[in-house]
FITIZA-432907 format. One record per residue (C-alpha): residue number from 1; x, y, z. Coordinates in nm, 4 decimals. Layout:
N
<seq: NUM&u: X&v: Y&w: Z>
...
This chain:
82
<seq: 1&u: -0.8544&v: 0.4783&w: -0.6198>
<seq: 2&u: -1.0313&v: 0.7370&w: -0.4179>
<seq: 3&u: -1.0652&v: 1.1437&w: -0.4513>
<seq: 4&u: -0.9918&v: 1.2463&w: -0.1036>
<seq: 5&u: -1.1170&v: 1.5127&w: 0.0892>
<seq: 6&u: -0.8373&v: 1.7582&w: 0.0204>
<seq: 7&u: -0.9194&v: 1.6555&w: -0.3897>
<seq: 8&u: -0.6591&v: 1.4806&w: -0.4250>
<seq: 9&u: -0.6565&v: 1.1329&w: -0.6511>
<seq: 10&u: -0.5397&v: 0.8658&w: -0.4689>
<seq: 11&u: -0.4479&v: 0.5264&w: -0.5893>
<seq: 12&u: -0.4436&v: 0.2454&w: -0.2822>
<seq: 13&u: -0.2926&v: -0.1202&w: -0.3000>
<seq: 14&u: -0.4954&v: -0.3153&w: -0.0409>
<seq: 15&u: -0.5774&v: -0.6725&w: 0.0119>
<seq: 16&u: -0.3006&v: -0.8270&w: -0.1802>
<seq: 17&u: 0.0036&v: -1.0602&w: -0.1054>
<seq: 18&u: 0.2008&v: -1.3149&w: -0.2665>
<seq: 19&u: 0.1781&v: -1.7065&w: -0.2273>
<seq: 20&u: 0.4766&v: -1.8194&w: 0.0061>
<seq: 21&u: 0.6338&v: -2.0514&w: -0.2376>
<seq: 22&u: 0.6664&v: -1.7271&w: -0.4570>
<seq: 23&u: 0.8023&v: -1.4958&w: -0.1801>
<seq: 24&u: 1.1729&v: -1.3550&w: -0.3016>
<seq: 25&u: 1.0934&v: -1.4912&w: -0.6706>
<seq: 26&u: 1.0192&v: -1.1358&w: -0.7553>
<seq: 27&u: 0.6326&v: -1.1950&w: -0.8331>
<seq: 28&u: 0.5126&v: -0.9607&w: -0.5570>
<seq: 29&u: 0.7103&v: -0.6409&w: -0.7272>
<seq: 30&u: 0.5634&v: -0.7240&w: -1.1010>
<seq: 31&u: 0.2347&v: -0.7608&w: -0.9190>
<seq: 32&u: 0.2892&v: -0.3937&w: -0.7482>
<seq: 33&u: 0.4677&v: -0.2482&w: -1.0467>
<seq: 34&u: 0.1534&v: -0.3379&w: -1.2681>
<seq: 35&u: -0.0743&v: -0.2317&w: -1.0024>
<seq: 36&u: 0.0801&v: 0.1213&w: -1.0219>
<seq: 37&u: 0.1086&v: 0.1436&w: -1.3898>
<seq: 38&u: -0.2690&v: 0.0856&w: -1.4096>
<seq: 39&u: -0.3058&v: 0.3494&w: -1.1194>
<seq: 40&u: -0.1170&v: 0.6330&w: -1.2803>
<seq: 41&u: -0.2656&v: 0.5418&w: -1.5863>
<seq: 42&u: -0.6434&v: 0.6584&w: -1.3919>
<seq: 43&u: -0.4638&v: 0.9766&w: -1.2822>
<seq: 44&u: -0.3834&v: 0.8962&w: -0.9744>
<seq: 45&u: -0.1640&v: 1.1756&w: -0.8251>
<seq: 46&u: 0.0231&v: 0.8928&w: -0.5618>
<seq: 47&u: -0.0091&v: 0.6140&w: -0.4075>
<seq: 48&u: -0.0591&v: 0.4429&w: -0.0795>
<seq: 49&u: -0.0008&v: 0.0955&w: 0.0531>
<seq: 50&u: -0.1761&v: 0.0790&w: 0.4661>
<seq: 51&u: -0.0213&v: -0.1468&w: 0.6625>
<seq: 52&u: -0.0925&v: -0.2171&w: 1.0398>
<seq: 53&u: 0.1171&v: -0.0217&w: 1.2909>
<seq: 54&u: 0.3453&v: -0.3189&w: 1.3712>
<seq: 55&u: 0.3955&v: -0.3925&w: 0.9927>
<seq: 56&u: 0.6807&v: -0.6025&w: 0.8746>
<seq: 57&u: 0.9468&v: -0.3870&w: 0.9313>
<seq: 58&u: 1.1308&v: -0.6044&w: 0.6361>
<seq: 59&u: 0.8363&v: -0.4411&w: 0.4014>
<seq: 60&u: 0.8926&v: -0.1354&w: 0.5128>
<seq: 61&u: 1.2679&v: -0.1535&w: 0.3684>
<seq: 62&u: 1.1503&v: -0.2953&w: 0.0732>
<seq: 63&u: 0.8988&v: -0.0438&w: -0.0083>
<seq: 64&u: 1.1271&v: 0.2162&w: 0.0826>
<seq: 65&u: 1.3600&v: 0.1404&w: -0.1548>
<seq: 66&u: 1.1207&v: 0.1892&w: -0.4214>
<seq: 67&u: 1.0300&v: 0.5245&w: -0.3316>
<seq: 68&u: 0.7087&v: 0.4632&w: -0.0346>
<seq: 69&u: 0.7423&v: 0.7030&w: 0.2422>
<seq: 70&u: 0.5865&v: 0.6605&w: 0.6193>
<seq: 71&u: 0.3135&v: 0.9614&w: 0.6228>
<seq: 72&u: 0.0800&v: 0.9111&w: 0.8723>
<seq: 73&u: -0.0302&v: 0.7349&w: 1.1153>
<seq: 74&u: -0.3858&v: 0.6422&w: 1.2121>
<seq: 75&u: -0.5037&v: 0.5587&w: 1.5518>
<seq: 76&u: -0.8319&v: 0.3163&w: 1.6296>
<seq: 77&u: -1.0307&v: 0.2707&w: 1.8799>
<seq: 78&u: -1.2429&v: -0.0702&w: 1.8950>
<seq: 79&u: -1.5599&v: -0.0459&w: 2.0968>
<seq: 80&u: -1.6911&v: -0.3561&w: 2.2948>
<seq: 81&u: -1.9923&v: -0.5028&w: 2.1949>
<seq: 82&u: -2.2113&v: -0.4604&w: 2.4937>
């Protein structure tokens, strides 16, 4: 969780996934619900998941569903190592 530069409190889930044989057994959400729990518990005024551009579009439905909006999108540009 980060204070960003507008001061808000922002909780992030990051770096996290669930083993295949465990994919649809419902592990991922009590994973993400406890996440958030913990989050709001630190004051966290929301909370973001990133995802790359091209994301999972099936991911996108299923955080959707729970309330995750799109809100931005960030652009990168890799330089070459020269």
């Amino acid at each position: 969780a980060v204070k960003n530069n507008l001061g808000q409190y922002i909780g992030y889930l990051n770096n996290w996934a669930t083993k295949k044989e465990y994919i649809g057994e419902g592990v991922g959400k009590i994973l993400a619900d406890r996440a958030i729990q913990i989050l709001k518990s630190w004051g966290c005024e929301s909370v973001r998941i990133n995802m790359a551009y091209e994301g999972n579009r099936k991911l996108i439905d299923v955080f959707g569903k729970v309330g995750f909006k799109p809100i931005i999108i960030v652009l990168e540009k890799k330089f070459e190592n020269t």
